[in-house]
Every structure is written in C-alpha cells, then in structure tokens.
N, C-alpha and C positions, 0 to 999 in steps of 0.2 A: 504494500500500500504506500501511494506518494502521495502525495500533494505540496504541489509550488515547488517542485523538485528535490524535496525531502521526505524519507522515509518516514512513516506514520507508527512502523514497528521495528523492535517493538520500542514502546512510549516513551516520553522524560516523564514522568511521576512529580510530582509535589505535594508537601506536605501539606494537606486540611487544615490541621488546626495548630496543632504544636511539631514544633519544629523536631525529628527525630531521626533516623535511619533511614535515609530514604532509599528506597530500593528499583535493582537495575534492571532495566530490561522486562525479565516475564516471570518475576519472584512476586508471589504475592496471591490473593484470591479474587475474581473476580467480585464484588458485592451489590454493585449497582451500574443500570445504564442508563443516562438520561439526553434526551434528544430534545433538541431544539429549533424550532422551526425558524431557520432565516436561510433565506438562497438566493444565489449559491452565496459563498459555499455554504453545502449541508455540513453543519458539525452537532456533535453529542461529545458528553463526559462520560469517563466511566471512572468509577470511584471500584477501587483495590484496598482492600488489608492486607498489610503486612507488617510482623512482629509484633502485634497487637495497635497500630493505628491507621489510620483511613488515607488515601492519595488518591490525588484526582491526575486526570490530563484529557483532553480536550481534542478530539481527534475531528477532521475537515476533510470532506468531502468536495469533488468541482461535481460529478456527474451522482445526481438525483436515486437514480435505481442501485448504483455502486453502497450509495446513502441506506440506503432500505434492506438493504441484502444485507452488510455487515452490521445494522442494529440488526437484525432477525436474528443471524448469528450470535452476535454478543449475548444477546437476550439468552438464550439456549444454554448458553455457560455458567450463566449467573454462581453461585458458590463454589465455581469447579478452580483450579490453577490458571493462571494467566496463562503456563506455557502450554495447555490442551490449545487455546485460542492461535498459538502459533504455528500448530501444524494441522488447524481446524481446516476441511475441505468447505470453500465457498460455494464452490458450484459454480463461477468461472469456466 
C-alpha cells in the first residue's frame, strides 16, 4: 500500500495518550478501525495495543474502492496481530 509515494505499511504508530514504547512496524493488536468520510483522499485510523497502551496512525487512500476493501479487511482483524494484516490476502 502507497500513497503520495510512501509506503502505508507497515504504519508509524503514535502514542494516544501517554507517551510510552512505541512500537514498530506490525507489533501490537489490532483494536479499533475508524473511517472517515472526506475525499479523496479516503483515510481511517486504526488504533493498536501494544504493551498495554493504545496507538493510532492514520492510513490514506487516493482511489475510493482501494478505500473500502482495506476497511473491510481491517475490520475482519479486529483483536487479531497486526502482522496476520501483513500477509492478509486482499483480493487484488
């Protein structure tokens, strides 16, 4: 996944609330996905636990259906490891 000619995966992470260990890559569990309607570009958050605190990152979309397919997937993950999501089959 690109967009603006940067890889989407896997993520930069950011600490939610208190600043802690932030973790690289596809460490962590999926917990939440949230989408938000403006386009383009289509972007959604998805918020990860890891080591007992919560991180966000904000993933962007140019093309709409691209947009839809990978919240569907994400969605599907939900409490699973980030890194199932990196060898997740899109359907591409």
């Amino acid at each position: 996944m690109i967009f603006n000619g940067r890889p989407l995966w896997p993520p930069k992470w950011h600490a939610s609330l208190v600043p802690s260990k932030v973790p690289t890559g596809e460490e962590g569990t999926l917990v939440r996905v949230l989408p938000f309607d403006i386009s383009p570009p289509f972007c959604f958050w998805i918020v990860a636990e890891f080591d007992g605190a919560e991180f966000t990152t904000l993933l962007s979309f140019e093309d709409e259906d691209l947009y839809k397919l990978i919240i569907e997937v994400f969605s599907q993950h939900i409490g699973k490891p980030l890194r199932d999501l990196g060898s997740a089959d899109i359907g591409l």
